[in-house]
C-alpha positions in Angstrom: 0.0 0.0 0.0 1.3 3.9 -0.6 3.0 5.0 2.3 1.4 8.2 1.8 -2.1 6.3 1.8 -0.9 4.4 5.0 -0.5 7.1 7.0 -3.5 9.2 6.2 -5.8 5.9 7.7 -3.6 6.2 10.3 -5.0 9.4 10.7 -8.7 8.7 10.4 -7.9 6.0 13.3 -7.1 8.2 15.8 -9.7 10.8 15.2 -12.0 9.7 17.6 -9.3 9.6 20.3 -7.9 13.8 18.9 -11.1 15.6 18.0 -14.2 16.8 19.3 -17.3 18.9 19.0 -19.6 21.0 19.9 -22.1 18.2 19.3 -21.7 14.6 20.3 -21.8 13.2 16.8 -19.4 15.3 15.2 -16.2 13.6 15.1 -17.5 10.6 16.4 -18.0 8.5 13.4 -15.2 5.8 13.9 -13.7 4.9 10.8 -14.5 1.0 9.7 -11.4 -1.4 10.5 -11.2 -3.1 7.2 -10.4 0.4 5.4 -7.8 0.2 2.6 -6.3 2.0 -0.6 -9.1 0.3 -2.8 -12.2 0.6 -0.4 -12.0 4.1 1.2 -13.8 7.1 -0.2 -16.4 5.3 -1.9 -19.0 6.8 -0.1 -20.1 10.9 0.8 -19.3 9.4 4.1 -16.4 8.1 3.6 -15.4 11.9 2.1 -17.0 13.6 5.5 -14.4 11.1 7.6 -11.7 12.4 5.8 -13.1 16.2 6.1 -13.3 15.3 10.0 -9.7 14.9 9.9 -8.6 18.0 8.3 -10.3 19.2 11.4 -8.9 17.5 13.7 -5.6 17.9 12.4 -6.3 22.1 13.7 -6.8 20.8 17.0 -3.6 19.1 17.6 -1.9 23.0 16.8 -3.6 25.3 19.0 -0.7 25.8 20.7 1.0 27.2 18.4 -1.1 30.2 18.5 -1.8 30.3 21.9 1.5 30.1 23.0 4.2 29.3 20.8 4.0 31.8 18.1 2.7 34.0 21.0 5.7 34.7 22.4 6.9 36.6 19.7 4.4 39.4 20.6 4.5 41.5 23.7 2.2 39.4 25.3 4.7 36.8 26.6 7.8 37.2 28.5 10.5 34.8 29.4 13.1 36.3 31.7 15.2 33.4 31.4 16.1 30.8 29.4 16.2 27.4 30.7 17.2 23.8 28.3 12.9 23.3 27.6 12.8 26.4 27.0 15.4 27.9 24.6 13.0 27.5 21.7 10.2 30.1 23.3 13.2 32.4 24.7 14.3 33.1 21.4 11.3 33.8 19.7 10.8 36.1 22.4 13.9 38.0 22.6 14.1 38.1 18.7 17.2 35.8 19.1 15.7 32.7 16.8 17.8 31.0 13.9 16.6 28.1 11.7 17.2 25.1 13.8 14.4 26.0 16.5 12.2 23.6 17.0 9.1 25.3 17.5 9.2 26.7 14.1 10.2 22.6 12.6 6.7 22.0 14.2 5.1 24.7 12.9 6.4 23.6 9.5 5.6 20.0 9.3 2.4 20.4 11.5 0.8 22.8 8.9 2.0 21.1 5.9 0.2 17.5 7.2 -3.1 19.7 7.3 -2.4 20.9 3.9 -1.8 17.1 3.3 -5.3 16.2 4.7 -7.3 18.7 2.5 -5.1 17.6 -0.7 -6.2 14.0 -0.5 -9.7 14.8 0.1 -9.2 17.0 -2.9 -7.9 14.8 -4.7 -10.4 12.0 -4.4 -13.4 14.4 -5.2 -11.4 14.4 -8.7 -12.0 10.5 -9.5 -15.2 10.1 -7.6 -18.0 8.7 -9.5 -20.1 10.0 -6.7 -22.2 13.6 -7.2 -19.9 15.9 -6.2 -22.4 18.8 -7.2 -24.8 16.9 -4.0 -24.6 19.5 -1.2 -22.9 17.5 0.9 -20.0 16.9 -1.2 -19.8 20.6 -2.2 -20.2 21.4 1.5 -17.2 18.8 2.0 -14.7 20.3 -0.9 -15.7 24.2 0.5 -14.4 22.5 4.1 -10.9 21.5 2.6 -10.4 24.7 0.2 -11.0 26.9 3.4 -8.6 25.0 5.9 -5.7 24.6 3.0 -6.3 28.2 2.9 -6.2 28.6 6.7 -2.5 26.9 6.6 -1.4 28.9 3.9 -1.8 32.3 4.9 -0.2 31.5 8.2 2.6 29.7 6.5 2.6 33.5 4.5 2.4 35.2 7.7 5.1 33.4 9.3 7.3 32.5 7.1 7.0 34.9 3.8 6.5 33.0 0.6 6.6 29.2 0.8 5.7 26.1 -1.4 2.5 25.6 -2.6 1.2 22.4 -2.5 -2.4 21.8 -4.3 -2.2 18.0 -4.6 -0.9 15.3 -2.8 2.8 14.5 -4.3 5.5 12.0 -3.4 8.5 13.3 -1.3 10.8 13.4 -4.3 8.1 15.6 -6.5 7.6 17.9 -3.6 11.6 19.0 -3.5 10.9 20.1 -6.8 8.1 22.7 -5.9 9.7 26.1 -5.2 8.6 28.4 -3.1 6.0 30.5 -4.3 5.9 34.1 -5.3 3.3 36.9 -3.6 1.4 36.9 -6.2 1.1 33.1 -6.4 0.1 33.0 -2.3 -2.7 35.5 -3.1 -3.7 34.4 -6.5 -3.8 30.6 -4.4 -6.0 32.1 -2.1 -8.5 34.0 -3.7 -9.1 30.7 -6.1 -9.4 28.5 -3.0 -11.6 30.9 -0.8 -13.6 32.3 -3.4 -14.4 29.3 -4.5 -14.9 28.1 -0.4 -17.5 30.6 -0.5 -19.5 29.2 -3.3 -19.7 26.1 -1.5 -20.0 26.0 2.1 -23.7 26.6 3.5 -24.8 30.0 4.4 -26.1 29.1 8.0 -24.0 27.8 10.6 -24.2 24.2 10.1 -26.1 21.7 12.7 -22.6 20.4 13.6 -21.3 23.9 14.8 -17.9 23.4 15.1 -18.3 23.2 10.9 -17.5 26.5 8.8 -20.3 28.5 6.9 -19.8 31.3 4.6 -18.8 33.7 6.8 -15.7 31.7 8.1 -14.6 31.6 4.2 -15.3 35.8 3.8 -13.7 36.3 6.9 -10.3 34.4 6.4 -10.4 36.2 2.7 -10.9 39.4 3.9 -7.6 38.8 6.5 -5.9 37.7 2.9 -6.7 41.1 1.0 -5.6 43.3 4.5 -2.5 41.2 4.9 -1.8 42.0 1.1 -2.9 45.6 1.8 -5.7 45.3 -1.2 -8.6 47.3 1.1 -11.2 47.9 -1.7 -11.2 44.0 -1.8 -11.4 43.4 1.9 -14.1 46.1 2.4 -16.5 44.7 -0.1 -16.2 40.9 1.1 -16.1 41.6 5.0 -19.0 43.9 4.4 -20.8 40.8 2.9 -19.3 39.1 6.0 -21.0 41.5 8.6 -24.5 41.2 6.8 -24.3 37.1 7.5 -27.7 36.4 9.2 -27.1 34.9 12.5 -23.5 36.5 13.5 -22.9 39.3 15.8 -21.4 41.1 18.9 -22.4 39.6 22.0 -23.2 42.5 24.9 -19.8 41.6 26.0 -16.1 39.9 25.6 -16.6 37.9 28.8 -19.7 36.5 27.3 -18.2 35.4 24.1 -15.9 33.0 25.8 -18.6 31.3 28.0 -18.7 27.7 28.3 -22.1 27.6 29.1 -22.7 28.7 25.5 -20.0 27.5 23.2 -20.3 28.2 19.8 -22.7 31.3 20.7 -23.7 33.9 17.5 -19.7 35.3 17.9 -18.0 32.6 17.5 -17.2 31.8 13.7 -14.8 29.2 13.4 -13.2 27.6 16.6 -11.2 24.3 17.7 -14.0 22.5 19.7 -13.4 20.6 22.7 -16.0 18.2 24.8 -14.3 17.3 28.2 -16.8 15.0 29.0 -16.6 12.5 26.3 -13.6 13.0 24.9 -9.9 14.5 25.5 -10.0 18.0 26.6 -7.5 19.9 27.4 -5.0 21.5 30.5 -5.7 25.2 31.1 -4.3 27.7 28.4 -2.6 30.2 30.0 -2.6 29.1 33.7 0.1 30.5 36.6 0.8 28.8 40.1 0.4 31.8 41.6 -2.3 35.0 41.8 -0.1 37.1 42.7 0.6 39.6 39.6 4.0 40.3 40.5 4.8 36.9 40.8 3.7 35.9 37.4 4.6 37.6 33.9 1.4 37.3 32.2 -0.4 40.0 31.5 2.6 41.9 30.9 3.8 45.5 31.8 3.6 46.1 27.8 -0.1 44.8 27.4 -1.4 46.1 30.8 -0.4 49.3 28.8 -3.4 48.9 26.6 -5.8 49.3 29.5 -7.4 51.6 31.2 -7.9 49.3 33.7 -10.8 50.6 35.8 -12.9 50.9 33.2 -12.6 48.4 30.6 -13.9 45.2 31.3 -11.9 42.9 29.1 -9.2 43.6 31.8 -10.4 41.2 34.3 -10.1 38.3 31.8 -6.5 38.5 31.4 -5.7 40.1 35.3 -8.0 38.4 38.0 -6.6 35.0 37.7 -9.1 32.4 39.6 -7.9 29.6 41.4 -8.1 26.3 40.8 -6.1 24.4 43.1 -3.7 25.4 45.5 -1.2 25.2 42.5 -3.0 25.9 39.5 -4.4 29.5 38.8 -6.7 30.3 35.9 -7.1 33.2 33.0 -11.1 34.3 33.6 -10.5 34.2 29.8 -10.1 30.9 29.4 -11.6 29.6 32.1 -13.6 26.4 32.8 -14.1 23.8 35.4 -12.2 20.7 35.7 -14.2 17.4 34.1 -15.7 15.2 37.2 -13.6 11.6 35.3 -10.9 13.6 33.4 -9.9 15.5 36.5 -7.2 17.4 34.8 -9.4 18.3 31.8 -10.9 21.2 30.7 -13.6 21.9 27.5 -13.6 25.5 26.8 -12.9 26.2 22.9 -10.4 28.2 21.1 -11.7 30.7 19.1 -9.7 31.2 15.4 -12.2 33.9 14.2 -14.9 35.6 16.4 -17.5 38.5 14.7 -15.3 41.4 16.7 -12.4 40.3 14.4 -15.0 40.7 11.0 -15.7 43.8 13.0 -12.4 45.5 13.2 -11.0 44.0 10.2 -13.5 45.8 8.4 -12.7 48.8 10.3 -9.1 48.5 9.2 -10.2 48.1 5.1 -12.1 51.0 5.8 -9.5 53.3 7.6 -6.7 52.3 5.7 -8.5 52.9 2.5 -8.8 56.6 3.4 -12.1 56.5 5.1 -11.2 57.0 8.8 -14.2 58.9 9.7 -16.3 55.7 8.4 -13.8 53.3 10.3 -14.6 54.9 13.6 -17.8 53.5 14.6 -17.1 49.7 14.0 -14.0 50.6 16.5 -16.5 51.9 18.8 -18.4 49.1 18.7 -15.7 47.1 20.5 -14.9 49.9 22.8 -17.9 50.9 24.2 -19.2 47.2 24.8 -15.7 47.2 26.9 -17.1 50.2 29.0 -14.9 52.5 27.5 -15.9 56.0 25.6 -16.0 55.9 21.5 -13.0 57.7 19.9 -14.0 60.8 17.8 -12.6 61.9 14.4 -10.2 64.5 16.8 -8.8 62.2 18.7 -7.7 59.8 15.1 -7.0 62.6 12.9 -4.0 60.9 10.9 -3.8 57.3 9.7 -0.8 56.9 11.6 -2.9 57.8 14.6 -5.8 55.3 13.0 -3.2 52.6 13.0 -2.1 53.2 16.4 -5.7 53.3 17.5 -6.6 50.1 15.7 -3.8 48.2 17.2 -4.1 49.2 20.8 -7.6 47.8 20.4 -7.4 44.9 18.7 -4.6 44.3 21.2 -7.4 44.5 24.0 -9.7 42.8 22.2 -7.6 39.8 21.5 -5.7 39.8 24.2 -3.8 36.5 24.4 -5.7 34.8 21.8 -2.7 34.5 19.4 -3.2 37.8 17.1 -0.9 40.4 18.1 2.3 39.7 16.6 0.4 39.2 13.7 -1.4 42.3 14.0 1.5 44.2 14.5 3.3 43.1 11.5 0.5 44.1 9.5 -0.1 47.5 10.1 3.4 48.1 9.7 4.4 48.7 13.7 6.0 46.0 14.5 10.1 46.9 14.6 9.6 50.6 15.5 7.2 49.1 19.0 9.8 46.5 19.6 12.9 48.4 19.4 11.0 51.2 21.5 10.8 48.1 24.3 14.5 47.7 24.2 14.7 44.6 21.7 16.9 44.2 18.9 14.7 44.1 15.4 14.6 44.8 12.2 12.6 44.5 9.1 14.3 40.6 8.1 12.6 39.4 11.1 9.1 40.1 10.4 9.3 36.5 9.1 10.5 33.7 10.7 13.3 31.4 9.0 12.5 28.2 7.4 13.9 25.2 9.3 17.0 24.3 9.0 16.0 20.6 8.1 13.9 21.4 5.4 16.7 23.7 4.1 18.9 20.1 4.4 16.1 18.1 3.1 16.2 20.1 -0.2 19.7 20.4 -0.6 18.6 23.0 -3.6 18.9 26.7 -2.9 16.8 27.2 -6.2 14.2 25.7 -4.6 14.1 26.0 -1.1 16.4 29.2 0.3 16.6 30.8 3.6 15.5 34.2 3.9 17.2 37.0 4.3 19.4 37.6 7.5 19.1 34.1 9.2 
């Protein structure tokens, strides 16, 4: 059998045991035991099994943007290094080269996903099954919007990078060169355009599944990240007028785990502590004590006025757990009665505030501040904070200022700010202004060093600049 072939039933074998939902049945379809290369995706079932693992395949990552690709905002600080943690230290203190292992993870973590949606991709090619059924188109818009999900954070963290739109054999993939800019947005507005076509245009019975809106949102990120704001105004205005989306009256209540999947939530990593593997608590300290802990730090408390804005408890007033374990209000929820050391709140990837101020940004950047304002204000005032007025934001390099400071509250340690600060152009000027060492060459990460060896073929697969 294809090794290639092996490994993805491999995959669909352990899905029951690495995903879960926001519903019991989703994800829990075990795959049959007498699968092979000849028998499998012969059914639309058989197709949404291999869609469930392109799913699950997200949740195995969410550390990297929780955490790991955290630290190279302001949000995280390591004071010192220590052997387990080297790899976080440097990403922190803008001291990373190729051979880190966080950013090997990254790497061959995201290009399995890719993986995933290529073979389902694949198979919907030879099918003699209706792929025009709803179902099947639903399942191809599901693929096209994840592959896109990997790619523009490959883009964003590593600059240009291979694209891969099939599955290929180790020796064909060496060949594959690392794409241009144009090619990464030409790739993307194919794959989500089309992702947009397909997918339902109600949130789906099985919640944790993408709709529309997920697919308008992630392009809209892709035109902003490419600084194309005529583009992202007109789709994430289509994206704001999705029936059934919206603000909740407040951050706090976004992130409740007594309503998971509520109208802001748009595409999250699921998690069901009760009948499945949950998770540890994100963002936990062993102590309450703020001086005791580094998170939130001096830079991000910053952002706050801290009487008044009520997103600042869910970062500051950690709750205890245990006499060891303390909690972010943020990401908070109690431990399962079995899995004692198991928690079930989600991870939100895109929430309606980000549509919000995304939309806000396409706006303001695109010349219209005065129009940008209010969708700003709508985030800040549901925070308890006064709206900004056309005096206060009178230059776009005041807007951009604005705009970051509040997405940086908004998002507060939900894996956005680096991101965000690269962006809007803001990143090495606030870093340096912190006393760290930057410059424009490391605004992307550097490809691993094992890849680089893999290749062999600087034509191919270089390093960039400066690492």
């Amino acid at each position: 059998m294809n090794m290639k072939k092996i490994l993805f039933i491999a995959a669909l074998g352990i899905i029951a045991a690495s995903a879960s939902s926001c519903r019991d049945d989703f994800f829990g379809q075990y795959p049959s035991n007498n699968i092979t290369e000849g028998n499998f995706y012969q059914t639309e079932s058989d197709f949404n099994q291999g869609v469930y693992s392109c799913y699950a395949k997200l949740k195995t990552e969410s550390g990297f943007f929780i955490s790991e690709l955290g630290f190279r905002s302001d949000e995280s600080y390591l004071e010192s290094m220590a052997v387990s943690t080297q790899d976080r230290y440097d990403l922190d203190h803008f001291a990373e080269n190729a051979s880190n292992g966080i950013l090997r993870d990254v790497w061959n973590a995201w290009y399995n996903g890719i993986y995933r949606c290529n073979d389902v991709l694949d198979h919907m090619l030879t099918t003699s099954l209706d792929t025009q059924s709803e179902k099947m188109k639903q399942y191809k818009g599901e693929c096209l919007f994840i592959r896109s999900w990997y790619n523009i954070n490959l883009y964003k963290t590593f600059g240009v990078v291979p694209l891969i739109n099939k599955v290929v054999s180790p020796t064909e993939a060496m060949t594959i060169p690392r794409c241009t800019d144009q090619g990464m947005l030409e790739r993307l507005k194919e794959d989500l355009t089309e992702a947009i076509e397909l997918l339902p245009e109600k949130r789906p019975a099985e919640k944790a599944r993408v709709s529309k809106i997920a697919a308008r949102a992630l392009l809209g990120q892709v035109y902003l990240t490419f600084k194309m704001y005529p583009d992202a105004k007109k789709v994430l205005a289509d994206a704001l007028s999705d029936a059934g989306y919206g603000l909740m009256e407040n951050t706090a209540a976004a992130f409740n785990v007594t309503n998971k999947m509520n109208k802001e939530i748009i595409f999250a990593l699921c998690y069901n502590k009760g009948n499945d593997f949950g998770h540890g608590y994100w963002w936990s300290s062993n102590t309450n004590v703020e001086a005791d802990r580094h998170v939130p730090t001096v830079p991000t408390k910053s952002l706050f006025d801290t009487e008044k804005d009520n997103r600042w408890p869910l970062i500051h007033d950690f709750i205890k757990i245990t006499s060891s374990v303390y909690a972010m209000p943020k990401w908070y929820d109690t431990y399962d009665a079995t899995y004692t050391t198991q928690v079930g709140n989600d991870y939100p990837l895109l929430r309606y505030a980000d549509v919000v101020l995304m939309y806000a940004e396409a706006l303001g950047l695109g010349g219209d501040i005065a129009g940008a304002l209010p969708y700003i204000n709508q985030t800040r005032t549901r925070a308890g904070l006064n709206p900004l007025t056309s005096a206060e934001v009178a230059s776009e390099a005041a807007f951009r200022q604005q705009l970051a400071d509040e997405r940086g509250r908004e998002f507060a340690y939900e894996g956005k700010r680096w991101f965000d600060l690269v962006r809007l152009g803001l990143a090495v000027d606030y870093f340096t202004k912190l006393g760290y060492k930057i410059d424009n060459h490391e605004l992307v990460l550097p490809i691993p060093q094992n890849q680089i060896e893999i290749y062999n073929n600087n034509a191919v697969l270089w390093q960039n600049p400066g690492y």
